[in-house]
VMD Tcl script that draws the C-alpha trace (Angstrom):
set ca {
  {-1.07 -26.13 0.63}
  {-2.82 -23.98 -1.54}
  {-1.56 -21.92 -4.51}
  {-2.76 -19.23 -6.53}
  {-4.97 -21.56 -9.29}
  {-6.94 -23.14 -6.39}
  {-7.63 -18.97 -5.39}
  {-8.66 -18.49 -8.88}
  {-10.40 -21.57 -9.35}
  {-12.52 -20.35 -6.29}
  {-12.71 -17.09 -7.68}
  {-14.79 -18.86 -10.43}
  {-16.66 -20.82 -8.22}
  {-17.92 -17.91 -6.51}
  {-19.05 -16.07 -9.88}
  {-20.90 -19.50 -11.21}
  {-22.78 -19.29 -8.44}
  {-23.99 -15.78 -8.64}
  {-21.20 -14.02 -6.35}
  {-19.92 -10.92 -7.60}
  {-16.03 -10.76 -7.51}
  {-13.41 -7.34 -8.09}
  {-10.58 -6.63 -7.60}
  {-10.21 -3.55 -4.90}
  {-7.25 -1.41 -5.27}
  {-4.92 -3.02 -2.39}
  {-4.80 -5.83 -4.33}
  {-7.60 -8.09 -2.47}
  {-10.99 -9.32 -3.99}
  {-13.98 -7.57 -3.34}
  {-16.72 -10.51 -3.25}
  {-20.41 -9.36 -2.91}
  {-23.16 -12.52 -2.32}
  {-25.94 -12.44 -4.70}
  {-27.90 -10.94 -1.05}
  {-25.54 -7.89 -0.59}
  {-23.33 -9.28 2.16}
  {-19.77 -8.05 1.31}
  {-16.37 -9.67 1.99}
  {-12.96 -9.39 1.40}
  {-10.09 -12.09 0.27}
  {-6.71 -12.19 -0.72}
  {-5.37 -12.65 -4.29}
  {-2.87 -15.58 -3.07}
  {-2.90 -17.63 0.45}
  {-0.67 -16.41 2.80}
  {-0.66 -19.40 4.72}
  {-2.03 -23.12 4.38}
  {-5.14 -22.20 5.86}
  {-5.59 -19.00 4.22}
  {-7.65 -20.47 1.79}
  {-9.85 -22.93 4.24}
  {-10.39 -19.73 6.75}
  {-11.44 -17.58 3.15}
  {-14.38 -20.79 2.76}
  {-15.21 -21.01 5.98}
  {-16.17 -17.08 5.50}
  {-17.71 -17.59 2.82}
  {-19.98 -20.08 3.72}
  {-21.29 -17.88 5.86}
  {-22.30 -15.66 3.13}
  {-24.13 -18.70 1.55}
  {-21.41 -19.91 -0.45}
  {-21.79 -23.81 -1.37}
  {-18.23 -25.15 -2.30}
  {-17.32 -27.83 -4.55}
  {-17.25 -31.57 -4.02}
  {-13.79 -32.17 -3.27}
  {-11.55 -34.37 -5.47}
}
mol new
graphics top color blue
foreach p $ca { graphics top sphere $p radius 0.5 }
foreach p [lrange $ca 0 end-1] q [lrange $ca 1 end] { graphics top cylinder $p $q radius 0.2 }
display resetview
């Protein structure tokens, strides 16, 4: 399940790799790709795939995640 550290250590992610992330007034992230495509995702997973359906998004934008442990 994922928590709120592995949503912030994705946060991070996103901004090493030239993503810009906010935080938009309702709470959620505003994430920009370095291209201009435009996202939203939540501050904490709401479910166990919260997080996996936020990367799949992502990707989409261009987003290459991290070698898992």
């Amino acid at each position: 399940m994922a928590s709120k550290k592995d949503m912030k250590d994705l946060r991070a992610h996103l901004e090493a790799q030239g993503f810009t992330v906010e935080r938009a007034r309702n709470g959620h992230y505003r994430v920009t790709a370095p291209d201009g495509q435009k996202c939203q995702m939540a501050a904490t997973p709401s479910d166990h795939r919260g997080i996996l359906n936020t990367v799949t998004r992502l990707k989409r934008m261009g987003y290459a995640p991290a070698p898992r442990r």
